[in-house]
C-alpha positions in Angstrom: 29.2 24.0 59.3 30.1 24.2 55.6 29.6 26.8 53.0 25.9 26.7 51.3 26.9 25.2 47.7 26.4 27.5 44.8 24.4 26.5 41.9 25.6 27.7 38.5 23.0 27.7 35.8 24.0 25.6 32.3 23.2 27.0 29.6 23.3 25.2 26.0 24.2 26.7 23.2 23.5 25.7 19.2 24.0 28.1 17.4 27.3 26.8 16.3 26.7 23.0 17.0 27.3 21.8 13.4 30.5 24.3 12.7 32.2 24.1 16.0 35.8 21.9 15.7 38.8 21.2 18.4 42.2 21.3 16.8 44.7 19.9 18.4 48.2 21.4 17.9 52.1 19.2 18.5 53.1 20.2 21.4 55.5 23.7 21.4 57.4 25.5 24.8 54.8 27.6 26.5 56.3 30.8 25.7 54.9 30.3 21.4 51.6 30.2 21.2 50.6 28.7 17.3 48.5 31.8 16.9 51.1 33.8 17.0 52.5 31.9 14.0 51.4 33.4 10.4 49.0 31.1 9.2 49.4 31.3 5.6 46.6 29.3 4.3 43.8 26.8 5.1 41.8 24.3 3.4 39.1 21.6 4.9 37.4 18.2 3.0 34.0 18.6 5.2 32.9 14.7 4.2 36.4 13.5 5.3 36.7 16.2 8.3 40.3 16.4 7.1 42.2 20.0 7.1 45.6 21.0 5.9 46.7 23.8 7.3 50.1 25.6 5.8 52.3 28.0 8.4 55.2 30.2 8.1 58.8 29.5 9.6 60.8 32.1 11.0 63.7 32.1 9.0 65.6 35.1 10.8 65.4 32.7 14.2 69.1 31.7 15.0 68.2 28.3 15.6 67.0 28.0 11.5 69.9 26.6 9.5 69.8 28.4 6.2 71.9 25.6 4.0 69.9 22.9 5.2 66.7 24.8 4.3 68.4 25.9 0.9 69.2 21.9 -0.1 65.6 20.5 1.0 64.3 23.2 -1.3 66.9 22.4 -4.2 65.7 18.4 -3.9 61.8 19.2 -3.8 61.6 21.9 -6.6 65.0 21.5 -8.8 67.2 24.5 -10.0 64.5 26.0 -11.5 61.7 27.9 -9.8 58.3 28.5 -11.8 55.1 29.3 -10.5 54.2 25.4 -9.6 57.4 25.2 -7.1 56.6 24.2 -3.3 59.4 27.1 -1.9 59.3 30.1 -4.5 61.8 31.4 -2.5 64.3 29.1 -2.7 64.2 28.2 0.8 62.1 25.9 2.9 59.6 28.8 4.6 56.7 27.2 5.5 55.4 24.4 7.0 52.5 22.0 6.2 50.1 20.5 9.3 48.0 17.5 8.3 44.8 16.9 10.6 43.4 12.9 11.9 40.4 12.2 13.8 41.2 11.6 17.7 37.7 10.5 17.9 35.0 9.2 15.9 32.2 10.0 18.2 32.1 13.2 19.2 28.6 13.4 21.3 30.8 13.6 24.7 32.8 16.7 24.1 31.4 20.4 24.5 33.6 23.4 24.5 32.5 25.5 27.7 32.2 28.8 28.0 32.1 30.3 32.1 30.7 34.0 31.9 29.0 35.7 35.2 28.5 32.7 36.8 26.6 30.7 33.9 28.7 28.3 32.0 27.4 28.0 28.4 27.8 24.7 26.4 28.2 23.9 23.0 28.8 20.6 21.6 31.6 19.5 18.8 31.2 18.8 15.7 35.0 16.9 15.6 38.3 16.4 17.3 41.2 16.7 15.1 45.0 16.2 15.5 47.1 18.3 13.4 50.6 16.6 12.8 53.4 17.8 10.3 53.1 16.7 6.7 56.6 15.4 5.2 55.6 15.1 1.7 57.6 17.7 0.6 60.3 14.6 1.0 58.1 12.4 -1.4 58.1 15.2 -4.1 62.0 15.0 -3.4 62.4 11.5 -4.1 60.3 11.8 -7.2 62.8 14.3 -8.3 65.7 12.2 -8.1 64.1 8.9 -9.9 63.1 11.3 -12.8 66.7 12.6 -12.5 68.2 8.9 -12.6 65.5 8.2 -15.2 66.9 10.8 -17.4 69.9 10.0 -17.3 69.9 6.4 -17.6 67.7 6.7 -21.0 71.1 8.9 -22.5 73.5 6.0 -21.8 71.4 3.6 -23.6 70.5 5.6 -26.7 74.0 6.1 -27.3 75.2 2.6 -26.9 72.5 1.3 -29.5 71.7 3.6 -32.4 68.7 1.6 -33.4 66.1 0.3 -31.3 64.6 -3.7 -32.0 61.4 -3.9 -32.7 59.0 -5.1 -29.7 55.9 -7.3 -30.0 52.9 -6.0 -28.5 49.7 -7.8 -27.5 46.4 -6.1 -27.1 44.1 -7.6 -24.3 40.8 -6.4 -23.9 38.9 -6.5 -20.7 36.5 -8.1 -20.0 32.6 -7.0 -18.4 32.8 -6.4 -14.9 30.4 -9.0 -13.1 28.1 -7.7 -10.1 30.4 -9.7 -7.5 33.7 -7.9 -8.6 32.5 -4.4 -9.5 31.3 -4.7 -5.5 35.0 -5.9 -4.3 36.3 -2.9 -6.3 34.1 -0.5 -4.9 34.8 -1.8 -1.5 38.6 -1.7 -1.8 41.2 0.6 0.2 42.3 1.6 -3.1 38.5 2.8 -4.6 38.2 4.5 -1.3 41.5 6.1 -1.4 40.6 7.4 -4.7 37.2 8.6 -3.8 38.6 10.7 -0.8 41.1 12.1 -3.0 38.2 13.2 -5.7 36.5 15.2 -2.8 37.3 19.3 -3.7 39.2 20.7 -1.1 37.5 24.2 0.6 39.4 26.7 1.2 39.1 28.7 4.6 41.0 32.4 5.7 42.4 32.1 8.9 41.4 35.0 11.6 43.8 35.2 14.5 42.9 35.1 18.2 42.5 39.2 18.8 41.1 39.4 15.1 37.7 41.5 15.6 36.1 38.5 13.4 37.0 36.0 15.9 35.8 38.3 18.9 32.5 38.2 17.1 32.5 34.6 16.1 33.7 33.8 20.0 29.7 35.3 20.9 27.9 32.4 19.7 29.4 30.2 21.9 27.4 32.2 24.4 23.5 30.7 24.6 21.0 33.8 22.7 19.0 34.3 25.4 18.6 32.7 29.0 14.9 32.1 28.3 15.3 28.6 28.1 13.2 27.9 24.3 16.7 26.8 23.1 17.7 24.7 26.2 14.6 22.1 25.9 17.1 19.3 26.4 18.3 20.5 29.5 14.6 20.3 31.7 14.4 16.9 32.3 12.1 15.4 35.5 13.8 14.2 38.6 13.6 10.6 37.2 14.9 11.2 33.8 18.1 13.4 34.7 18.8 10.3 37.6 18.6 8.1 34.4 20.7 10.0 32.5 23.6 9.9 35.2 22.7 6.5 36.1 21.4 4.5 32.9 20.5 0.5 33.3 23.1 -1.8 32.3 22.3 -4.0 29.3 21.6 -6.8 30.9 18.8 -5.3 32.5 17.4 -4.0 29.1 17.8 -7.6 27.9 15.8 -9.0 30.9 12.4 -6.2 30.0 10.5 -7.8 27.9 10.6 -5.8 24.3 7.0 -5.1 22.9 6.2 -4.4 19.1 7.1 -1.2 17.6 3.7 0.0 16.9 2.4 -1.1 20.1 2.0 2.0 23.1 1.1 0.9 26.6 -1.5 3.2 27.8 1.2 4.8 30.3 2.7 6.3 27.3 -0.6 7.1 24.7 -1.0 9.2 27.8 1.9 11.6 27.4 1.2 12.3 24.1 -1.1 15.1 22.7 -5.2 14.7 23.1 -5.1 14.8 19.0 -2.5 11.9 18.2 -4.3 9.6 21.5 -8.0 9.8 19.6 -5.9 9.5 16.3 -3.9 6.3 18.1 -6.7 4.6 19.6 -9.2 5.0 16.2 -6.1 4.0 14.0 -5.8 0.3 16.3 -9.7 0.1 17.1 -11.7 1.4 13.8 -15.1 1.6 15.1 -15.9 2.5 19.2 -18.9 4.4 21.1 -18.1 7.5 22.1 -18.5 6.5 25.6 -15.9 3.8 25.2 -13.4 6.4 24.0 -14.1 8.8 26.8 -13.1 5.9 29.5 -10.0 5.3 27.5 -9.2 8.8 27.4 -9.3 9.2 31.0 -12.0 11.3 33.5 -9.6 14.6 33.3 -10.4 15.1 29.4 -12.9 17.6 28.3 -15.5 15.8 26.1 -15.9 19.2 23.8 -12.1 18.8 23.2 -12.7 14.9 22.6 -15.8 15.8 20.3 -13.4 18.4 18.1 -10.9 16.1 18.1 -12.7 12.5 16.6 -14.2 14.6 14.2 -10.9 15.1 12.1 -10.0 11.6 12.1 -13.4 9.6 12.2 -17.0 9.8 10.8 -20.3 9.3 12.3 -21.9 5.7 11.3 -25.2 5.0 12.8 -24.1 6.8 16.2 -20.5 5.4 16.1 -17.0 6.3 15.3 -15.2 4.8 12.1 -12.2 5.7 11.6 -11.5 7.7 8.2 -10.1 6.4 5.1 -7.5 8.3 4.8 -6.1 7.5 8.1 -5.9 3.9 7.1 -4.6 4.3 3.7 -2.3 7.6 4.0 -1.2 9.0 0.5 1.7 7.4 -1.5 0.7 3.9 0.0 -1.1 1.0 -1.7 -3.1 -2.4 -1.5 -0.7 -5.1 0.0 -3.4 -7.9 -1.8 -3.8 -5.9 -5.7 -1.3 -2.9 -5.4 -3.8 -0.6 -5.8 -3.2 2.6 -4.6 -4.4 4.7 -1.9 -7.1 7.1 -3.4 -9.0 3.9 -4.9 -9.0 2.3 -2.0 -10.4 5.2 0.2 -12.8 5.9 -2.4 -14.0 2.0 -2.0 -13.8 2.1 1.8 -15.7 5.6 1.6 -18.5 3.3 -0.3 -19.1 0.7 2.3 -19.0 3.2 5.3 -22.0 5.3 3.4 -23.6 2.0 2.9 -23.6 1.1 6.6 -25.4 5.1 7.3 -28.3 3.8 4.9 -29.1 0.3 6.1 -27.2 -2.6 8.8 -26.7 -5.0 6.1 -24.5 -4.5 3.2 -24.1 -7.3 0.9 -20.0 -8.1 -0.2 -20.5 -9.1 -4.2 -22.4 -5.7 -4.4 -19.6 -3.6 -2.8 -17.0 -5.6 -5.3 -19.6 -5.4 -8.4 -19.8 -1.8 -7.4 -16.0 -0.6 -6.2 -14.4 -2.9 -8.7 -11.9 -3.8 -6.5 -10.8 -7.3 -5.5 -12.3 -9.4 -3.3 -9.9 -9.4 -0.4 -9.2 -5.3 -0.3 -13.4 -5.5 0.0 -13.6 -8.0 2.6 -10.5 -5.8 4.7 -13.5 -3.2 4.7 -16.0 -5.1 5.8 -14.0 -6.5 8.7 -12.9 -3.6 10.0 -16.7 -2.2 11.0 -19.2 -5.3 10.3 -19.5 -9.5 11.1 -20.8 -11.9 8.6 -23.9 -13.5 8.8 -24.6 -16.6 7.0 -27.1 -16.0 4.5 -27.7 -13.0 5.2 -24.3 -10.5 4.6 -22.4 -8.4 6.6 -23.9 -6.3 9.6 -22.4 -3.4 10.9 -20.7 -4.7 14.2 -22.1 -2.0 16.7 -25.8 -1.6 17.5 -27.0 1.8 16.9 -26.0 4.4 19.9 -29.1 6.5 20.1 -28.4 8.2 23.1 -25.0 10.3 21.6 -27.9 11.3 18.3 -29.9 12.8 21.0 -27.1 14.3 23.4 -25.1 16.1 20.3 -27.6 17.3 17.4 -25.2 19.4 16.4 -22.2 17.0 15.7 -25.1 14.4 13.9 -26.1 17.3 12.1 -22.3 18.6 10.9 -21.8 14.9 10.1 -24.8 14.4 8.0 -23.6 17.2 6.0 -20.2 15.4 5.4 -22.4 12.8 4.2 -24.0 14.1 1.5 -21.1 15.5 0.3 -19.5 12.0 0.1 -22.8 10.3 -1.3 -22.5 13.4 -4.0 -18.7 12.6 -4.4 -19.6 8.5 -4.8 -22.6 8.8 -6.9 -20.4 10.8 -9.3 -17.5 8.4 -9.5 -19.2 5.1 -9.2 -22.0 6.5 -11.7 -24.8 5.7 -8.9 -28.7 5.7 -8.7 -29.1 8.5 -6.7 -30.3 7.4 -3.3 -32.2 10.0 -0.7 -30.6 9.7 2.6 -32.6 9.4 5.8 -34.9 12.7 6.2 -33.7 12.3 9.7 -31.0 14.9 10.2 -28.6 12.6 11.7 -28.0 10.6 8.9 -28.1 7.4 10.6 -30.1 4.6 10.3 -32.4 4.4 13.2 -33.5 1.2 14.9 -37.2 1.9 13.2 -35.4 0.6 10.0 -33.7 -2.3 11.8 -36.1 -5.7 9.8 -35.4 -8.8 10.4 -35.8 -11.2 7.2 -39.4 -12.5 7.9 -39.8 -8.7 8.6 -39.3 -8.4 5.2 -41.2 -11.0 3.8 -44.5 -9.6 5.5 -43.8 -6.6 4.1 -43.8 -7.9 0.4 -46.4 -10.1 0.8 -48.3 -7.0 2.2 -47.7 -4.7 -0.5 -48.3 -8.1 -3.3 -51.7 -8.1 -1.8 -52.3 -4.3 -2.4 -51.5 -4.8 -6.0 -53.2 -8.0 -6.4 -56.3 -6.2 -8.1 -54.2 -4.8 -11.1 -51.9 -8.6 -11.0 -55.3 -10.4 -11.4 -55.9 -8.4 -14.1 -53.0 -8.6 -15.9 -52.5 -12.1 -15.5 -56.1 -12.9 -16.3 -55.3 -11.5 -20.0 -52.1 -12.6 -20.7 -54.0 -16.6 -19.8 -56.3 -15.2 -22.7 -53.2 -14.7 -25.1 -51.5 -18.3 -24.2 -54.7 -19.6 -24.8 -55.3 -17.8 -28.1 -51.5 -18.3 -29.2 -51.5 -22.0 -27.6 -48.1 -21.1 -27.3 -47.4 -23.8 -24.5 -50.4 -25.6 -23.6 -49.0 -27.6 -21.3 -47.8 -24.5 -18.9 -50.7 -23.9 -16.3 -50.3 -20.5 -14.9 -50.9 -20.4 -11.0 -53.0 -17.0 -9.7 -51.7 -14.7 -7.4 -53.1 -15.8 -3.5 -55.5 -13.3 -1.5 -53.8 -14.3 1.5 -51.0 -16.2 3.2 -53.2 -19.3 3.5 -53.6 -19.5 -0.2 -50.1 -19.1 -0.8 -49.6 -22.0 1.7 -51.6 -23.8 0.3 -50.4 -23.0 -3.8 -46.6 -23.9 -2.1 -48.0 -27.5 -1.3 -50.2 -28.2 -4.7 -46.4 -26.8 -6.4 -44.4 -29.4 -4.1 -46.8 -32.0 -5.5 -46.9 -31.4 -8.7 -43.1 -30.6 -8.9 -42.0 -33.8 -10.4 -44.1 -33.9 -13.0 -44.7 -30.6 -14.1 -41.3 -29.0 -14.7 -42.4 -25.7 -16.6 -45.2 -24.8 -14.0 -44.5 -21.9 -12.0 -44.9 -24.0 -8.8 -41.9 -25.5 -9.5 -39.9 -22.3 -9.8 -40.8 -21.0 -6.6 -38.4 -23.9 -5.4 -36.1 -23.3 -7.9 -35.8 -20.1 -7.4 -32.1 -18.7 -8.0 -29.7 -18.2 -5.0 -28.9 -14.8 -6.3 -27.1 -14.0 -3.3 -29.7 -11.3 -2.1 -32.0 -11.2 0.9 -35.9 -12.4 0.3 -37.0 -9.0 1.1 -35.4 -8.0 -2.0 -38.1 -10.0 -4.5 -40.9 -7.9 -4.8 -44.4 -9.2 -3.6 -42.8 -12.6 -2.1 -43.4 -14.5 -5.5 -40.9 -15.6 -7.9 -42.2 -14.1 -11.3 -44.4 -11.0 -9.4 -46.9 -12.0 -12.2 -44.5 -12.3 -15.2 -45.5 -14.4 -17.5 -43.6 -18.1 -18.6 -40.0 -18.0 -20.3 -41.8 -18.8 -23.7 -43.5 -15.6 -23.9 -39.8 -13.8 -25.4 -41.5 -10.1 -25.4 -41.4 -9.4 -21.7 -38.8 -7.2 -20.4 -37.9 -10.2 -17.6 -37.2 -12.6 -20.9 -35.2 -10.7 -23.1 -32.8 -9.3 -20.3 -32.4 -12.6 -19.3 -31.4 -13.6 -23.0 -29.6 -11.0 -23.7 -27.5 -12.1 -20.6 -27.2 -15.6 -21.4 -26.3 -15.1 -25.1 -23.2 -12.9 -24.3 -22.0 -14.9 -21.2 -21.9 -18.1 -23.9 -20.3 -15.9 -26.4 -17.6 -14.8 -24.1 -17.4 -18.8 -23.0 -18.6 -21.7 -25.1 -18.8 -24.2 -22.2 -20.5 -23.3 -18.5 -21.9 -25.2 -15.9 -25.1 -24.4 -14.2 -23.1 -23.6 -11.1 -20.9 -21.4 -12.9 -23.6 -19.6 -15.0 -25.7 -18.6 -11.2 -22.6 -17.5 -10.0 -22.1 -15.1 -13.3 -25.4 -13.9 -13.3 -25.0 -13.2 -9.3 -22.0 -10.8 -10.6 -24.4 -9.8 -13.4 -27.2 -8.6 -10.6 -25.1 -7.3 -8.3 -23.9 -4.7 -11.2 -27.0 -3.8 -11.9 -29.0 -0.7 -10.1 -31.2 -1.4 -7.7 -35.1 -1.9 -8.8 -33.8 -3.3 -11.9 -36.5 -5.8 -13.8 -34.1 -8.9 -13.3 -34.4 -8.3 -9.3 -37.8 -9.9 -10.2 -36.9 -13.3 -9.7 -35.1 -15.6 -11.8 -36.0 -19.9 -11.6 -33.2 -22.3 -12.2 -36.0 -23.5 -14.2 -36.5 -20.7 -16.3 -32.9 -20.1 -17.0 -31.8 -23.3 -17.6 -34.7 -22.7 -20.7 -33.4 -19.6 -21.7 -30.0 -21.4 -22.2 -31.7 -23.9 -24.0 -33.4 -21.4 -26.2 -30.4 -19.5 -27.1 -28.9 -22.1 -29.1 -27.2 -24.0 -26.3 -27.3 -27.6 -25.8 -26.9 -29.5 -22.7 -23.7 -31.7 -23.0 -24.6 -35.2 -21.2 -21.0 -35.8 -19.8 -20.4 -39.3 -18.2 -19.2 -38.0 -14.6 -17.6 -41.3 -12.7 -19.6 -42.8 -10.0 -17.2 -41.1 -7.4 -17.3 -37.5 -8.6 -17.5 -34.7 -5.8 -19.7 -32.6 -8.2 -23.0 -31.6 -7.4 -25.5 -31.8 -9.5 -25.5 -28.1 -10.6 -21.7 -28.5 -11.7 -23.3 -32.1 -13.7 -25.3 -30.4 -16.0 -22.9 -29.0 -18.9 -24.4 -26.3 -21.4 -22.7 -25.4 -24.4 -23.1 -23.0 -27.2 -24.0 -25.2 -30.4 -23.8 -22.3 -33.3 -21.9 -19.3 -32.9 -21.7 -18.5 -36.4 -17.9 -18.5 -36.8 -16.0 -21.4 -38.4 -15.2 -23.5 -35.9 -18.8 -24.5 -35.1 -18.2 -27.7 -36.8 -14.8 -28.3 -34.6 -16.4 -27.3 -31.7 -19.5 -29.6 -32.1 -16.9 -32.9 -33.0 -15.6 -32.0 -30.1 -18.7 -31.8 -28.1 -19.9 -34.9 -29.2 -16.5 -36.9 -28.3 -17.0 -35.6 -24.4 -21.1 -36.7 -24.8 -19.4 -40.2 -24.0 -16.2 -39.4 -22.2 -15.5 -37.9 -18.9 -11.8 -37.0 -20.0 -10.3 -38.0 -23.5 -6.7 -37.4 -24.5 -5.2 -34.9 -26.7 -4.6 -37.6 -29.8 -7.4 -38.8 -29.8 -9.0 -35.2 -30.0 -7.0 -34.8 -33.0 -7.5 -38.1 -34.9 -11.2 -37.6 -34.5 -11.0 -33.6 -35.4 -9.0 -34.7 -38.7 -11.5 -37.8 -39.6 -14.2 -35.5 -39.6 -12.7 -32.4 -40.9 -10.3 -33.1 -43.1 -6.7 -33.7 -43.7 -5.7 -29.6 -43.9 -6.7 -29.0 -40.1 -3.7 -27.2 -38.7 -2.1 -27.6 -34.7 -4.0 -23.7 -34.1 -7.2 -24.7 -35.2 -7.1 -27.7 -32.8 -5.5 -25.2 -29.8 -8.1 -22.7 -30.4 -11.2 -25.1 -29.7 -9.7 -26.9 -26.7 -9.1 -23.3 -25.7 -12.5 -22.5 -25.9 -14.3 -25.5 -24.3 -11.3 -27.0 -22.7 -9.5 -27.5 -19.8 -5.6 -29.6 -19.3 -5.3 -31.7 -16.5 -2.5 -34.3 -15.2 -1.7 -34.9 -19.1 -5.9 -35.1 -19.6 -8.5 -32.7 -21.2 -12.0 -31.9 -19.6 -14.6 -30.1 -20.4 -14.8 -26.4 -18.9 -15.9 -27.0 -14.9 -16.0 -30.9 -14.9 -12.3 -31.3 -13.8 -12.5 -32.5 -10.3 -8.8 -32.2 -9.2 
């Protein structure tokens, strides 16, 4: 039988794994050794890895010859010796080593270091080659051509005592184009140059039994055999078989390559519990706790789970969204508005502390609110809620009562987070402050889970507990009309005692629709598709006992003016649909329990427009048009007080009989009815304002159907 095999422990050491170089020395007869050859100085470029290293010859040594030595340092340095001469001593004495890579990758090579049966490793930082440097010879030669220079300048000056006079032309250069100034920076010359511009580092050279070297010579030994410094030597079985055995590249070609920032679960596994919740919340953005738990694995301690979601998620109606922040780290922005990443956490913040208070949350009042654009918003939404048609977005997980029961402690540390943030918003976004849930989890329980016709009963309930003090009020502003015979044709409609009444006014207001169009039955159908839920109007009924648009002092009536007269100031010309969806903006800004919320008719604004000094514009659509009738009817602001009324209401007039009129024409009848001294901005500024350009064309504002 054979000798056991001995195993030698590797040890690898760093300490000198950026400093650590191999120089490689011409080769000399085994009996000289270079360190026992002064070493007069050293110098090293460490961007170029280049050294120069300059060592004495022994000039006593019989096989020196002293004349040729004498003559090489007569042709570098001349007759005359000053402080700049290569040989001060007249004779060639030293010698100058110049170093080249051997290798440019240097990851293979470790200089080893066997010491009681452990062999200690340390890699190289570079290989160099040190050859002899002859360009002592090229100072020589530079010598001589000054030499021959010299003297070939004193022959001609006395052959011709005066010199001709030469013509010189001056050229200036030109500006150095992108392409070119990147050829010159790329040439061998620029590089040449840049090398040479590199300050060279001078180094003092310690001999082999110098006590220096015996103490630099220790850290090549590994400090310490604990093994915190050799991490890259314990490898499994099936990684240190890779590492001596690793696949050919056409059998990484054949694996199929997945996405960078995609982790199977094999490998989510070997990372720490904290960046595997942080991984899993960062792809999935909302999950039961229970569905992270079977992800996780059986083995995982839930506490350690439950300490862990809780720095990168928050609590939403018993589920985990993933935080803001983690989303949208700092220093990042909006890929859709390029706005940065403390708005949009701030924004996303919003819509998760809208899901704690309620299941719906309605998009134009998260943009009214968050001023942010509409695609950043609806990112939000999708990444915890579904749309509903109708109805708005509903958070996308039903409510997980059982993990409110199972951990009051985490509900209740989470409902403290948010009131903090609901403190934070209400400040920023300049809020009505809004109580959360006395609940102490936070969340919105399934008792405040109401379906639409939920709601309805609900208003209709709390219309019939007010109907008493309704009657009453209605019952004497009928005295005032009547008095006032304000509008005598308007018959007001009174509030129902009960849901057959109201079905019953519904069906006297469908009848009477056509040919009533101020009575309040024909608002209830006209009622304006404000973009909120019908649990939203108070008491079910459009007005909630307002009184008529005619009757200017109610609150209801001059909001809604005041509304209508700066939307037309800001724009002259506005279709129906285009007013309904401003004022839909206009609500949605507004705080919740405002007097608008009420209930506004088409009816009833399409009045207040009328009463505002706005005239409906009867524009001749063609037969074809795509437009609905909302985008048909045309309002326009007659007076505005300003000069160009008179412009503006030419103008009007002209588009009263055509669909789309050219831009001459505008101008001819402009100048016929205004004058002679109407300048080119005067006309710009009122096609501007009520105008649109299209395919060589003008239309009035929302009538273009492209």
């Amino acid at each position: 039988m054979g000798s056991a095999a001995k195993w030698i422990d590797v040890y690898l050491a760093k300490s000198l794994a950026e400093k650590l170089y191999l120089f490689q020395y011409p080769v000399r007869p085994a009996s000289m050794t270079y360190d026992d050859i002064p070493h007069l100085s050293a110098k090293i470029k460490p961007k170029q890895q280049k050294v120069e290293l300059e060592m004495a010859i022994d000039t006593l040594n019989p096989n020196y010859c002293r004349s040729k030595g004498e003559q090489i340092a007569l042709n570098v340095d001349g007759a005359c010796a000053d402080e700049s001469s290569t040989y001060s001593s007249k004779l060639m004495d030293k010698q100058t080593f110049c170093s080249s890579q051997s290798t440019s990758n240097t990851a293979r090579y470790a200089a080893a270091l066997y010491r009681q049966g452990e062999l200690h490793l340390t890699p190289l930082h570079g290989i160099l080659q040190l050859r002899p440097s002859f360009s002592y010879l090229d100072k020589a030669d530079a010598k001589h051509r000054e030499r021959e220079a010299a003297n070939e300048a004193g022959d001609s000056s006395q052959d011709e005592a005066e010199e001709d006079v030469k013509q010189i032309t001056v050229r200036f250069s030109r500006p150095e184009s992108e392409q070119a100034r990147q050829r010159r920076v790329q040439s061998y010359e620029f590089l040449q140059k840049k090398h040479a511009e590199e300050p060279w580092v001078h180094l003092h050279y310690y001999g082999l039994r110098d006590s220096r070297s015996e103490h630099e010579r220790q850290y090549l030994l590994c400090q310490g055999s604990s093994g915190v410094e050799n991490t890259e030597l314990v490898k499994s079985p099936s990684e240190y078989l890779m590492m001596l055995m690793p696949p050919s590249p056409e059998e990484e070609k054949d694996k199929p390559v997945a996405p960078s920032n995609v982790l199977s679960m094999a490998q989510l596994r070997t990372l720490p519990l904290a960046d595997q919740i942080k991984i899993l919340m960062k792809n999935v953005k909302v999950m039961p706790f229970a569905n992270l738990m079977s992800l996780l694995g059986p083995s995982i301690d839930s506490v350690a789970v439950l300490r862990g979601i809780q720095k990168v998620a928050m609590l939403v109606q018993g589920n985990w969204v993933v935080k803001s922040d983690i989303l949208y780290p700092k220093d990042s922005s909006s890929p859709h508005s390029g706005v940065p990443a403390e708005v949009l956490c701030r924004g996303r913040d919003f819509v998760m502390w809208k899901f704690t208070q309620s299941r719906w949350v309605v998009r134009k009042e998260v943009a009214a609110v968050t001023k942010l654009c509409t695609e950043d918003v609806k990112d939000f939404l999708e990444h915890m809620a579904v749309v509903r048609i109708n109805k708005g977005w509903e958070f996308i997980l039903p409510y997980d009562g059982e993990f409110i029961k199972k951990h009051p402690d985490v509900v209740q540390r989470q409902h403290m987070l948010w009131s903090g943030i609901q403190a934070k918003l209400e400040k920023v976004y300049n809020l009505v402050k809004e109580t959360l849930p006395k609940k102490p989890d936070g969340q919105s329980g399934p008792a405040g889970l109401v379906s639409g016709d939920q709601r309805v009963q609900v208003a209709r309930s709390k219309a019939q507990q007010n109907h008493a003090l309704l009657e009453r009020e209605l019952q004497r502003r009928k005295e005032q009309v009547r008095a006032s015979m304000v509008l005598p044709s308007v018959r007001i409609k009174e509030e129902p005692m009960s849901e057959e009444g109201e079905e019953e006014e519904e069906q006297e207001a469908d009848e009477d629709e056509e040919s009533m169009d101020t009575s309040l039955g024909g608002a209830l159908h006209n009622r304006l598709a404000n973009g909120l839920p019908g649990g939203r109007v108070a008491g079910g009924d459009s007005f909630n006992g307002h009184p008529p648009p005619g009757c200017a002092s109610t609150p209801v009536a001059r909001e809604l003016r005041a509304f209508v007269e700066a939307t037309f100031q800001r724009q002259f010309v506005l279709t129906l649909s285009e007013l309904k969806r401003l004022f839909n903006l206009h609500l949605a800004s507004l705080p919740p329990g405002h007097t608008l919320f009420s209930g506004i008719s088409d009816r009833m604004l399409q009045d207040t427009v009328l009463s505002a000094g706005c005239k409906q514009i009867l524009v001749p659509f063609p037969p074809q048009t795509a437009a609905s009738p909302d985008e048909q009817k045309v309002f326009a602001l007659w007076e505005s007080g300003d000069m160009s009324d008179q412009h503006r209401q030419v103008l009007l007039e002209i588009f009263s009989k055509n669909y789309r009129v050219r831009r001459n024409l505008i101008q001819s009848r402009l100048t016929q009815e205004c004058g002679e001294d109407l300048s080119k901005q005067e006309v710009d500024k009122v096609l501007k304002d009520c105008c649109v350009s299209y395919g060589g064309m003008w239309y009035l504002k929302g009538t273009v159907q492209s």
